[in-house]
C-alpha positions in Angstrom: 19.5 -23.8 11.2 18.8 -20.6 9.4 20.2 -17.3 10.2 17.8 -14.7 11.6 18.2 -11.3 9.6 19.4 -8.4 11.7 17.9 -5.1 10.3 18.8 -1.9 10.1 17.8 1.8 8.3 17.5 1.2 4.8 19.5 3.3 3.3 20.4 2.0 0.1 18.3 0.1 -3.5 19.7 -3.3 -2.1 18.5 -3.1 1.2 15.3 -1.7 0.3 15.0 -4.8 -2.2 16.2 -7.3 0.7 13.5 -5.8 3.3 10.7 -5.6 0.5 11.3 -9.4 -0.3 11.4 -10.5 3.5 8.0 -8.8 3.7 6.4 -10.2 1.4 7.2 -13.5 2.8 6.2 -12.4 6.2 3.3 -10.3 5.4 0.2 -13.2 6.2 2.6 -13.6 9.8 0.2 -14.4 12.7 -0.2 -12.2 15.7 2.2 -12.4 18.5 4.9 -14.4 16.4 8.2 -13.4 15.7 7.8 -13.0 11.9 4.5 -10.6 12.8 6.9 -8.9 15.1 9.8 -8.8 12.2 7.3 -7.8 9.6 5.9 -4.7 11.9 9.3 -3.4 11.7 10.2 -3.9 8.4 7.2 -2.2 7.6 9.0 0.6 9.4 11.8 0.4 8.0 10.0 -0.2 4.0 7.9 3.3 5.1 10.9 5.2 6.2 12.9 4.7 2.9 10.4 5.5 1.1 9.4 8.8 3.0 12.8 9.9 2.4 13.5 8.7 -1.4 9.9 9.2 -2.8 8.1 12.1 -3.2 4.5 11.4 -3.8 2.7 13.6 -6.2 0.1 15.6 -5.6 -2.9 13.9 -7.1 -6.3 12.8 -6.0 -6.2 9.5 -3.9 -7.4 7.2 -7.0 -5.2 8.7 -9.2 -2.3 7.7 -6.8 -3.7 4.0 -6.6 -3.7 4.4 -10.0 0.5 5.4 -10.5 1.2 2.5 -7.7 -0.4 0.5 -9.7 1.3 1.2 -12.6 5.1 0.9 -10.4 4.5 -2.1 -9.0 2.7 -3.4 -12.1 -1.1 -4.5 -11.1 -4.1 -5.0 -12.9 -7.9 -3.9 -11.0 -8.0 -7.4 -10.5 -4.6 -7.6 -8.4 -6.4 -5.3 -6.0 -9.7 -7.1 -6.3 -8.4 -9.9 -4.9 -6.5 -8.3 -2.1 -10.5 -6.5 -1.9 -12.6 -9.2 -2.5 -15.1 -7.0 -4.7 -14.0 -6.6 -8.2 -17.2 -4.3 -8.8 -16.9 -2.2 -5.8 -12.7 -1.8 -7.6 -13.5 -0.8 -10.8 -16.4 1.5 -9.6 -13.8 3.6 -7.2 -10.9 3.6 -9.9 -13.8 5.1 -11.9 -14.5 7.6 -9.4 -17.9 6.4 -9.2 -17.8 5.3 -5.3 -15.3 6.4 -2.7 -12.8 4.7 -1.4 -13.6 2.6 1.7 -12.1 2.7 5.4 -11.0 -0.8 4.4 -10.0 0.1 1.0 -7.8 2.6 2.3 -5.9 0.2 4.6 -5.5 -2.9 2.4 -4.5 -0.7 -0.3 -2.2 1.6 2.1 -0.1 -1.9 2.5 -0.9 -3.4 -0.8 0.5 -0.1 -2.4 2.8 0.8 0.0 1.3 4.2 -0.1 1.1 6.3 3.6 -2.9 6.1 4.4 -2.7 9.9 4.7 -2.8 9.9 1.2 -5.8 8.0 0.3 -8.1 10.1 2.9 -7.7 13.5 1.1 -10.8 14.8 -0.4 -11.7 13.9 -4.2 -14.7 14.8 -6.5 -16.5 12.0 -7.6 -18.0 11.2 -11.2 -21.7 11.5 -11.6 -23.6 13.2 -8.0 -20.8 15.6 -7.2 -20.1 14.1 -3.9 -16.7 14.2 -2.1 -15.0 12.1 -0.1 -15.0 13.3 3.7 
């Protein structure tokens, strides 16, 4: 029988490491399970590490996509696929269309960035337009 994990603040690399990993496992967790229940407070736990141990710079929201993506090592097609629209990707990392409600929350969790962040205003390329 396998050992359920008892968590606790992050507060050092390993655990941060331990709880990333379990999430990942658990992220696709249905609703109203255990492991959805498990996941929602890792996620917690994930977001208040980070809070305290990373500063986020002050950059546009696509140019922050863009260092995540660099951390963690993605391609445009890595979040295509958690998108489903690799045209609708390439035109916002290109500043050519705003980032999406939906954008913004698959690529809060994908990224592990605080949605906050990816709602500021930006310019884009081409009409002028912000994002509101």
């Amino acid at each position: 029988m396998k050992t359920k994990t008892q968590w606790f603040l992050i507060d050092s690399e390993q655990d941060y490491q331990k709880a990333t990993a379990r999430y990942e496992e658990l992220k696709h967790a249905a609703k109203g399970t255990a492991e959805h229940k498990e996941k929602l407070l890792l996620v917690h736990l994930i977001s208040e590490y980070e809070n305290a141990q990373w500063d986020l710079p002050e950059v546009d929201p696509v140019e922050l996509i863009k260092i995540r993506m660099e951390d963690f090592g993605y391609k445009s097609a890595d979040l295509a696929r958690e998108y489903g629209d690799k045209g609708t990707v390439s035109k916002v990392l290109n500043y050519k269309q705003a980032l999406s409600l939906t954008m913004i929350r698959k690529f809060s969790e994908l990224l592990r960035i605080p949605a906050e962040a990816l709602i500021k205003e930006y310019e884009l390329k081409g009409n002028g337009a912000e994002l509101v």
